[in-house]
C-alpha positions as CSV (number, residue, x, y, z in Angstrom):
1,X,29.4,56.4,151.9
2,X,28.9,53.8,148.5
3,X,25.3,52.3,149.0
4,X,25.1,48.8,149.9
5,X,24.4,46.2,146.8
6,X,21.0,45.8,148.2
7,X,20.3,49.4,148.1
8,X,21.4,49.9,144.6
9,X,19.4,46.6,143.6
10,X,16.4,48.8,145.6
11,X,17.2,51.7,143.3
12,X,17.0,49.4,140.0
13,X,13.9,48.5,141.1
14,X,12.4,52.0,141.5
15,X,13.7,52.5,137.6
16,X,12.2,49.7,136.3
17,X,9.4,51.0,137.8
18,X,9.0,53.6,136.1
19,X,10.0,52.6,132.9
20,X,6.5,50.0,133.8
21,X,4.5,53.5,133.8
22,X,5.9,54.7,131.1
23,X,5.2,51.6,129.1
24,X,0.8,51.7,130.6
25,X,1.1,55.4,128.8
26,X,2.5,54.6,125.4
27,X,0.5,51.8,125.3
28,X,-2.9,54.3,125.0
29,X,-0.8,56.1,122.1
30,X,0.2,52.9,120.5
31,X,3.7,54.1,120.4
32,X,5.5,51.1,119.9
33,X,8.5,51.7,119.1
34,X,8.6,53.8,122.6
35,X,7.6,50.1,124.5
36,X,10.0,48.0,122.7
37,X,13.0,50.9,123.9
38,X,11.5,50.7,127.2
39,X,11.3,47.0,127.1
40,X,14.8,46.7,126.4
41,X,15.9,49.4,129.3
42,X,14.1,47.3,131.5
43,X,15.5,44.0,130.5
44,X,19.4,45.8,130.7
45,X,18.2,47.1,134.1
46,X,17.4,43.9,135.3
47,X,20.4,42.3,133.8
48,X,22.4,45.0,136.0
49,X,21.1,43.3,139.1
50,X,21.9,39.7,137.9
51,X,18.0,38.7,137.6
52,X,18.7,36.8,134.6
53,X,14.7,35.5,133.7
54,X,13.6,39.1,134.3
55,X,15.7,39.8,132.1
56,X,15.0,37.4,129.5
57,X,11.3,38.4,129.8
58,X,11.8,41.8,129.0
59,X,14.0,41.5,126.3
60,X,11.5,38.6,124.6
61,X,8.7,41.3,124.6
62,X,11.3,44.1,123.3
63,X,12.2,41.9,120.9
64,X,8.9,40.7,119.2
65,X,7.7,44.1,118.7
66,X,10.8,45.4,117.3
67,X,10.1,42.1,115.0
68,X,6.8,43.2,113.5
69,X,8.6,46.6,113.2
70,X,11.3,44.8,111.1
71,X,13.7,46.9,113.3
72,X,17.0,44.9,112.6
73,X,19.8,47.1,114.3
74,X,18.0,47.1,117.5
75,X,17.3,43.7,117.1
76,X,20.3,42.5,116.7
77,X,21.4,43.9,119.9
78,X,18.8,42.3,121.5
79,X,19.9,39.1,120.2
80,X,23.4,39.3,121.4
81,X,21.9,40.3,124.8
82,X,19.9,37.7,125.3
83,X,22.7,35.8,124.1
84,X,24.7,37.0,126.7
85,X,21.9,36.2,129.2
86,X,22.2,32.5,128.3
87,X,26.0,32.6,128.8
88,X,26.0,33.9,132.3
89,X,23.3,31.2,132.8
90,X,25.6,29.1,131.3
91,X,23.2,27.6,128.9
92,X,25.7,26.9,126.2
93,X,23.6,25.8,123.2
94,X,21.0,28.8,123.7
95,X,23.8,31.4,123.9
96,X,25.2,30.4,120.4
97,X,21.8,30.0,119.2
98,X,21.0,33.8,120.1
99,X,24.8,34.7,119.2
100,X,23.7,33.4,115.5
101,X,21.0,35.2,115.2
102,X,22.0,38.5,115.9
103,X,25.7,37.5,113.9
104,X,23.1,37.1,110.9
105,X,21.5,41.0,111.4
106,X,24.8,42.2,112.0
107,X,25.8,40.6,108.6
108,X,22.8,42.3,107.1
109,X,23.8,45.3,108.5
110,X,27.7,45.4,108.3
111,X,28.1,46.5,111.6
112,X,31.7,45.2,112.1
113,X,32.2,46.2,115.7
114,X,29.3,44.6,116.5
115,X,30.2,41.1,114.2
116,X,33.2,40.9,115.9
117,X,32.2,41.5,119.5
118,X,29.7,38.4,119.0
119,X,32.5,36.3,117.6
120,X,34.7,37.0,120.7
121,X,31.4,36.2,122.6
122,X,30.9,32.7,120.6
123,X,34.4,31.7,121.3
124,X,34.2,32.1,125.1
125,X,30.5,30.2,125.2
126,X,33.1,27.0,123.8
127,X,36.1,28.2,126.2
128,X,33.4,27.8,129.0
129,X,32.2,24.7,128.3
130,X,35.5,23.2,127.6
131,X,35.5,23.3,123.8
132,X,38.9,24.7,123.4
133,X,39.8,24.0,119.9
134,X,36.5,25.8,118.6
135,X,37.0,29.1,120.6
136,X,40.3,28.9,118.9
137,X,38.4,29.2,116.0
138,X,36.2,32.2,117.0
139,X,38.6,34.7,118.9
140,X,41.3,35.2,115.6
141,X,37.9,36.1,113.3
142,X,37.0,38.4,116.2
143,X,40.7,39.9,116.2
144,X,40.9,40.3,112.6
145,X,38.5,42.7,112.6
146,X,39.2,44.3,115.9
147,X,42.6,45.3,114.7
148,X,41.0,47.1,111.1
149,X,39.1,48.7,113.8
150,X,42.1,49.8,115.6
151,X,39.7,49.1,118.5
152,X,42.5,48.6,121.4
153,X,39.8,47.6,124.2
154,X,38.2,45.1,122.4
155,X,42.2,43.8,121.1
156,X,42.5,43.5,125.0
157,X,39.4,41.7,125.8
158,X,40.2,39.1,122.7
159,X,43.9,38.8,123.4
160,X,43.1,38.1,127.0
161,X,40.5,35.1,126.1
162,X,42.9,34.0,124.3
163,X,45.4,33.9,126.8
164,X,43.4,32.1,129.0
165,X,42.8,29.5,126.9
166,X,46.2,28.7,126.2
167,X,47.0,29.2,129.9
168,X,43.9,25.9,130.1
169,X,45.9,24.1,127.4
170,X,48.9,24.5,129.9
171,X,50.5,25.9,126.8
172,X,52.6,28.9,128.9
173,X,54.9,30.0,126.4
174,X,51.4,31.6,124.7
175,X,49.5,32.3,127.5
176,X,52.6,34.5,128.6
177,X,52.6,35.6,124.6
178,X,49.0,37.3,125.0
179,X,49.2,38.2,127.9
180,X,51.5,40.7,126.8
181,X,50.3,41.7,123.8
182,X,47.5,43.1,126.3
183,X,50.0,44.4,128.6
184,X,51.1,46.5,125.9
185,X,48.3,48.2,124.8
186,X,47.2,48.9,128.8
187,X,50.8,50.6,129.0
188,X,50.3,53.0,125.5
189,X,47.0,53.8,127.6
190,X,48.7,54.5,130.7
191,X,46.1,52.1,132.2
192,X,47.9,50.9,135.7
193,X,44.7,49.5,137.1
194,X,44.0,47.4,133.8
195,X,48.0,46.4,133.7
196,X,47.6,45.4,137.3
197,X,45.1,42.8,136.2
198,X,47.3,41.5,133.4
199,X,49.9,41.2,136.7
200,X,47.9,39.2,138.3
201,X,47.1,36.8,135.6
202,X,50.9,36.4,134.3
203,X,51.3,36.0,138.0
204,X,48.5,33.2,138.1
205,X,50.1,31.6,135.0
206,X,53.3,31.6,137.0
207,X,51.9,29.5,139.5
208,X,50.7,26.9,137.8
209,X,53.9,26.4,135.9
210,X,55.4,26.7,139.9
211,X,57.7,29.0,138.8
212,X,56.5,30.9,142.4
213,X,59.0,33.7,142.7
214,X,58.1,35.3,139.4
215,X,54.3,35.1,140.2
216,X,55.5,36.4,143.6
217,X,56.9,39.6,142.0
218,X,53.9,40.5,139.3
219,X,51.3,40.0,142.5
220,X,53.0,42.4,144.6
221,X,53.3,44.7,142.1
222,X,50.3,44.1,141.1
223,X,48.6,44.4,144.3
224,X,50.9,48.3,145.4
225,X,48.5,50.0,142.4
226,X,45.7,47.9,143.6
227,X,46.3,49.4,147.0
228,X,46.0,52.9,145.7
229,X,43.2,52.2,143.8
230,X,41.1,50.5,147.1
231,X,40.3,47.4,144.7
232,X,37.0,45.5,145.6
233,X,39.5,42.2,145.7
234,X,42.4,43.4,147.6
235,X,41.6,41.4,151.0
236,X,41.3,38.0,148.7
237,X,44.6,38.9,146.5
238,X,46.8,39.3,149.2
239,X,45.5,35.9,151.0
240,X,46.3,34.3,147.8
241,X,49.9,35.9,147.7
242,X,50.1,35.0,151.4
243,X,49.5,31.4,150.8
244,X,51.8,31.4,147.6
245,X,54.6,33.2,150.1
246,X,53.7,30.0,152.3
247,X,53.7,27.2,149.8
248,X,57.6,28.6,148.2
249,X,59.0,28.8,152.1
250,X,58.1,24.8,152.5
251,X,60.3,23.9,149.5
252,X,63.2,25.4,151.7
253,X,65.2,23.2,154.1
């Protein structure tokens, strides 16, 4: 039997604890390094269980130690954590600013994978808050170097961004475009759960250009491998297929 969210949130909660502990006894050796690593578990604990200024706080203190330490490569991971913090917050202008500063350590550091995952972060911070045109901007530069990378799950994450905001420019032809650019990649992986995703989007996409029969089809075959895989969303998918079933049968006399 899977433990209920409340009972994993319970178990966070006993780690964090420790990892409190463990921070009192390094704190008699003056092992600093070994706080500002504990710090930072703690603070990707709580961001785990969604307590986003826990989170914060913890990383803050992580971070200023690893600053007199002049520590840049964790650092800059911090940065783009507490960057992420402020996106799911959806404090716009604080995510960037954090996304900056870790862009500029990464720089320092030429740690390409991690350059490009912030610029893929940047451009969905201005998808999000409706600045389509810039993320436009941001997702290519994090492509570019996601394909010298030949880093296929990131290609996936970018190319789906990207097809989202097209699909919010109500420019189909592309959101179909990158769409399947993903689906591609999930088929060389032999990745049916992840194609059944890229389904349901096409599918979604197909809605809203009412084209209902072919967003009919990609749900219900996106929804048999959700079936077999007991997806967390499968009640709510098949109520929305239900309703689109509905809505096609009133446009017949």
């Amino acid at each position: 039997m899977k433990p209920t969210k409340e009972e994993r949130k319970q178990e966070i909660h006993k780690v964090i604890a420790q990892y409190k502990l463990d921070i009192v006894k390094r704190r008699s050796s003056q092992d600093w390094p070994g706080i500002a690593r504990a710090y930072k578990e703690i603070a990707q604990a709580y961001l785990f269980i969604q307590e986003w200024d826990q989170a914060l706080d913890a990383f803050e203190r992580s971070c200023k130690i690893y600053q007199k330490l002049s520590n840049k490569v964790p650092l800059s991971g911090i940065y783009a954590s507490m960057g992420n913090v402020f996106y799911f917050k959806s404090q716009w202008d604080m995510a960037l600013k954090l996304y900056e500063k870790g862009l500029a350590l990464k720089k320092d550091l030429e740690d390409w994978a991690g350059i490009a995952k912030i610029y893929n972060n940047m451009g969905s911070v201005h998808a999000r808050s409706g600045n389509l045109q810039e993320a436009l901007k941001w997702y290519p530069r994090s492509l570019e170097i996601k394909e010298d990378l030949e880093d296929l799950a990131g290609k996936v994450v970018t190319y789906n961004n990207l097809a989202l905001v097209f699909d919010l420019q109500e420019d189909w032809e592309k959101a179909h475009q990158f769409y399947n650019y993903s689906l591609q990649i999930k088929e060389e992986l032999g990745d049916l759960l992840g194609m059944s995703h890229i389904w349901w989007s096409k599918a979604l996409v197909y809605r809203e250009q009412k084209k209902y029969r072919e967003a009919i089809e990609l749900m219900e075959r996106s929804l048999a491998v959700r079936q077999d895989f007991g997806h967390r969303d499968l009640e709510g998918n098949k109520a929305v297929l239900a309703g689109l079933k509905k809505e096609l049968s009133q446009d017949l006399e």
